[in-house]
LOGULO-913816 format. One line per 8 residues: their letters; for each residue x, y, z of C-alpha. Coordinates in steps of 0.05 Angstrom, whole numbers, plus 5000, padded with zeros to 4 digits. Each point is the difference from the previous one (the first is absolute). Layout:
BEGIN
A> X,Y,Z; ... .
END
This chain:
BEGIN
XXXXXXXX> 2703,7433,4548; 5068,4982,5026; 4999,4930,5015; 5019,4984,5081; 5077,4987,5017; 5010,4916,5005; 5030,4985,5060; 5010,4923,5027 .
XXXXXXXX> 4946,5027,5061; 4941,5010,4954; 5011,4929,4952; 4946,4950,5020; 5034,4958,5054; 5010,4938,4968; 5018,5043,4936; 5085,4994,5015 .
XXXXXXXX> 5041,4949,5036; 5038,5033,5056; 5068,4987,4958; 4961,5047,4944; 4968,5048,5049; 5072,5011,5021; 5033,5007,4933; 4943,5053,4982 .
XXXXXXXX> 5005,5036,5066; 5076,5010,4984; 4994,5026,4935; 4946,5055,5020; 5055,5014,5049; 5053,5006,4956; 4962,5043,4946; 4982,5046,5056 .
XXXXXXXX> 5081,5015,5003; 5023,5067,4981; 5059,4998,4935; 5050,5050,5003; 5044,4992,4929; 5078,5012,5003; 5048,5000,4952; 5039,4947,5030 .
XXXXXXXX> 4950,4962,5041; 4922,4986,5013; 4975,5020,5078; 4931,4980,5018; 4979,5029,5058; 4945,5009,5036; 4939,5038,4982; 4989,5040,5056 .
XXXXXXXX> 5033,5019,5067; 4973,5031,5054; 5037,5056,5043; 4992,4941,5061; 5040,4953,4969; 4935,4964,4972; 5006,4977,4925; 4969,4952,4952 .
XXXXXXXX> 5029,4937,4959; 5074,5002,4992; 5043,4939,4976; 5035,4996,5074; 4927,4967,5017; 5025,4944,4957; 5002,4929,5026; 5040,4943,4966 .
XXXXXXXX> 4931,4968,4987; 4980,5061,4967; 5057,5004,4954; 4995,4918,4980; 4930,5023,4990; 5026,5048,4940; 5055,4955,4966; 4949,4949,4995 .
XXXXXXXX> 4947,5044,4960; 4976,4980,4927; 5030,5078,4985; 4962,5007,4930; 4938,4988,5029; 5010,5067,5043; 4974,5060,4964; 5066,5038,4970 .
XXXXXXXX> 5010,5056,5048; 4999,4952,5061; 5038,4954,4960; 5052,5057,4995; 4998,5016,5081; 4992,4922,5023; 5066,4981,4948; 5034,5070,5024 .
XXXXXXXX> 4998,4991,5064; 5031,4921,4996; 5056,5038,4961; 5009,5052,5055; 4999,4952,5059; 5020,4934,4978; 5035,5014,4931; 4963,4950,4975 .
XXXXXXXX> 5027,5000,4931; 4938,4964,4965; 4962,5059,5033; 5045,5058,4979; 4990,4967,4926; 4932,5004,5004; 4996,5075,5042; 5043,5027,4937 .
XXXXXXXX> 4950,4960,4952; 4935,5027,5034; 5025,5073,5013; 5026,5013,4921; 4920,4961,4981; 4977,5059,5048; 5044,5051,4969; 4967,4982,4934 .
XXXXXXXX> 4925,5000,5031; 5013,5062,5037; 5034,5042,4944; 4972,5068,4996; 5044,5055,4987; 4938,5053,5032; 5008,4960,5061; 5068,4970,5000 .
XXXXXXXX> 5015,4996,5078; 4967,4926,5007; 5040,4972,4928; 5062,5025,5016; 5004,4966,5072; 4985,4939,4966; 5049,5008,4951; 5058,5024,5053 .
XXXXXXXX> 4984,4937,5053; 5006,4948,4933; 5072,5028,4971; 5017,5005,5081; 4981,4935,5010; 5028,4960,4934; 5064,5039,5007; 5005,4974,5064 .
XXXXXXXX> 4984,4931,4975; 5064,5006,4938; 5007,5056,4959; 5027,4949,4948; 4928,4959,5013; 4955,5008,4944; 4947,5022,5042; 5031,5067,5011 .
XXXXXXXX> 5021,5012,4927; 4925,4980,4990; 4977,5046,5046; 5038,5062,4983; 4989,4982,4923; 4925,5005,5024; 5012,5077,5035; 5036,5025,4943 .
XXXXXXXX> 4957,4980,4951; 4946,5042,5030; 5045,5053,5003; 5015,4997,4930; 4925,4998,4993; 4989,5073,5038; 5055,5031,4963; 5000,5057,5052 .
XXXXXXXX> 4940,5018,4985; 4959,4974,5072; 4973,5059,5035; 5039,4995,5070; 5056,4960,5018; 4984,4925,4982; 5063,5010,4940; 5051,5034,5055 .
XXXXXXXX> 4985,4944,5051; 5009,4943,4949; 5073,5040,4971; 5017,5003,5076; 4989,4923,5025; 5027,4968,4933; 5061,5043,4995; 5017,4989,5084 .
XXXXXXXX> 4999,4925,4979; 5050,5016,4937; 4953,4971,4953; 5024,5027,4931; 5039,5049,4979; 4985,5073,5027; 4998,5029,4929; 4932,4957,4998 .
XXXXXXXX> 4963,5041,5047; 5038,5067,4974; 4952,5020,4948; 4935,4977,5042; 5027,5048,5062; 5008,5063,4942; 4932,4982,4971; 4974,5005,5082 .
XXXXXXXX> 5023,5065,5007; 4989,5025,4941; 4927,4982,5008; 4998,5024,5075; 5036,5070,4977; 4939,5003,4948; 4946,4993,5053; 5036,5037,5060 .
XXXXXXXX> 5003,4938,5038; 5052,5026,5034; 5017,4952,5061; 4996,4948,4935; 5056,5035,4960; 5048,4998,5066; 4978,4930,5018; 5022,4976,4926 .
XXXX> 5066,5041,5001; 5021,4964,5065; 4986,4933,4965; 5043,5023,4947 .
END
């Protein structure tokens, strides 16, 4: 049976203060945000909008309150992925440096969680947002050395060999931030497409051409 939603309306009454029923009340709104991932930046958004101008959540409905609310969390105490969103979204509105530390920290421990080259869509987001993010922070930081040491590890560790595009994703993002040399990620592309030209993946074999 799938257990009931928890919302602060159906906690026993004297269950929350009203400081706690607010905090909760403003993270179910903020994981209800929509994430769209960009190469450069992070836009949450929200979920839906209506042809009448109608929408849900967005982080305009934001009040000062609501943001002293967030910068005064316990942040490992939230589970990781809104860890990653609450952090993130300090980063994006307040560049809150602390925050963007911890964003970067949370979206690589994601990265690593999520990693499945069968299903590489949700891994790869992670990854992208945490090099976007600790680049942003100092590419001489050792956070982003740390994180992109962490992505190219795991592509050493698929060898070209992943199924879909997981490899040609992680070539792409590492290489746009100059991390190593490109002869690095040479003879992973020509493994790619020699594997894609062996199983007439053929939208594979132009992807990993362009990425060389």
């Amino acid at each position: 049976l799938k257990a009931a939603p928890i919302s602060p309306e159906t906690l026993p009454e004297n269950a929350l203060t009203d400081s706690e029923r607010k905090m909760l009340q403003l993270l179910l709104q903020l994981a209800s945000l929509g994430q769209r991932y960009d190469e450069k930046e992070n836009v949450f958004c929200p979920w839906l909008v209506w042809n009448d101008g109608r929408r849900t959540f967005s982080l305009e409905d934001m009040s000062e309150d609501d943001f002293r609310i967030l910068e005064g969390l316990s942040y490992e105490k939230l589970p990781l992925a809104l860890r990653a969103r609450v952090t993130d979204i300090l980063w994006v509105t307040r560049k809150n440096y602390l925050a963007g530390q911890k964003a970067a920290e949370s979206y690589l421990q994601l990265f690593v969680n999520l990693f499945d080259p069968g299903k590489w869509i949700a891994c790869i987001n992670s990854i992208r947002r945490a090099i976007t993010i600790s680049a942003q922070l100092g590419k001489k930081k050792e956070l982003f050395l740390s994180v992109c040491d962490s992505a190219f590890k795991k592509l050493l560790e698929l060898d070209g060999k992943d199924p879909l595009f997981l490899s040609i994703n992680l070539i792409g993002i590492l290489s746009e931030q100059k991390y190593r040399e490109a002869d690095d990620y040479l003879s992973i592309a020509d493994k790619i497409i020699k594997s894609a030209k062996e199983s007439s993946f053929i939208h594979k074999v132009e992807t990993a051409y362009e990425t060389k």
